[in-house]
N, C-alpha and C positions, 0 to 999 in steps of 0.2 A: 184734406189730402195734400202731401209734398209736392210740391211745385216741379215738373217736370225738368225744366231750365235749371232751376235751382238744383239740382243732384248729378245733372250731366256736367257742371262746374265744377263738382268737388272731386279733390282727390280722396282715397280711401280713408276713413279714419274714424273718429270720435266728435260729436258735433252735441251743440243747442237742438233739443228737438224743438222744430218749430211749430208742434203739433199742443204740446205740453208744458212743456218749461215755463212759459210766460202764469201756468197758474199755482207753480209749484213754490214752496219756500225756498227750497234750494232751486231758483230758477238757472243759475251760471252750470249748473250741473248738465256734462257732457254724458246724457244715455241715449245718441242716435248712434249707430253703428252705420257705417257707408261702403258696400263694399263694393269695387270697381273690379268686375272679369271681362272674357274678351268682348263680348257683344250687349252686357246688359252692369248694371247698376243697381245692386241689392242694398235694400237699408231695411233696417228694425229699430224698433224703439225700446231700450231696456224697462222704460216706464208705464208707458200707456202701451204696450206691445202690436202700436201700426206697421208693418211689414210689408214687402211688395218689390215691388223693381222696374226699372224699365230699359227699354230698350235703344241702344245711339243710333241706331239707324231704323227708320220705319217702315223699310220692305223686309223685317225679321218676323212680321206676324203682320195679319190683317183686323188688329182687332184695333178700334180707335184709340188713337193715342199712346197705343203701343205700351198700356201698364200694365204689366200682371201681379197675381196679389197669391201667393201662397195660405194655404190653410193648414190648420194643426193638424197633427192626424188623431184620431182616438186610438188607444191600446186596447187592443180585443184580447179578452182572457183566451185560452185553448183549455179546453176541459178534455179530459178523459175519459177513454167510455167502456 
């Protein structure tokens, strides 16, 4: 998991996932995405697709450590009847 410190330093951008890259050929390759909004810090991995965020201050949820992790959604067909 991304180091909690380590993403509240960064500004928004394009990074080394530190999750993946060290096993990849093209390890230099920038596919962490970091996105900085008002109260939290979104990152995804273009590669190994780890995703999540957290929170700069810790009275915004009571959950430890203040990370949350988003989930894919599934597409449900609608049929006809």
């Amino acid at each position: 998991m991304i180091s909690r410190d380590w993403l509240l330093h960064k500004p928004s951008g394009q990074y080394i996932c530190p999750e993946c890259s060290h096993t990849r050929k093209k390890s230099k390759d920038r596919c962490l995405t970091i996105t900085n909004k008002d109260d939290v810090v979104l990152y995804y991995c273009h590669h190994c697709n780890i995703k999540g965020g957290v929170f700069y201050e810790e009275k915004k949820t009571n959950r430890q450590y203040n990370t949350i992790r988003r989930g894919t959604k599934d597409k449900q067909e609608n049929s006809g009847g």
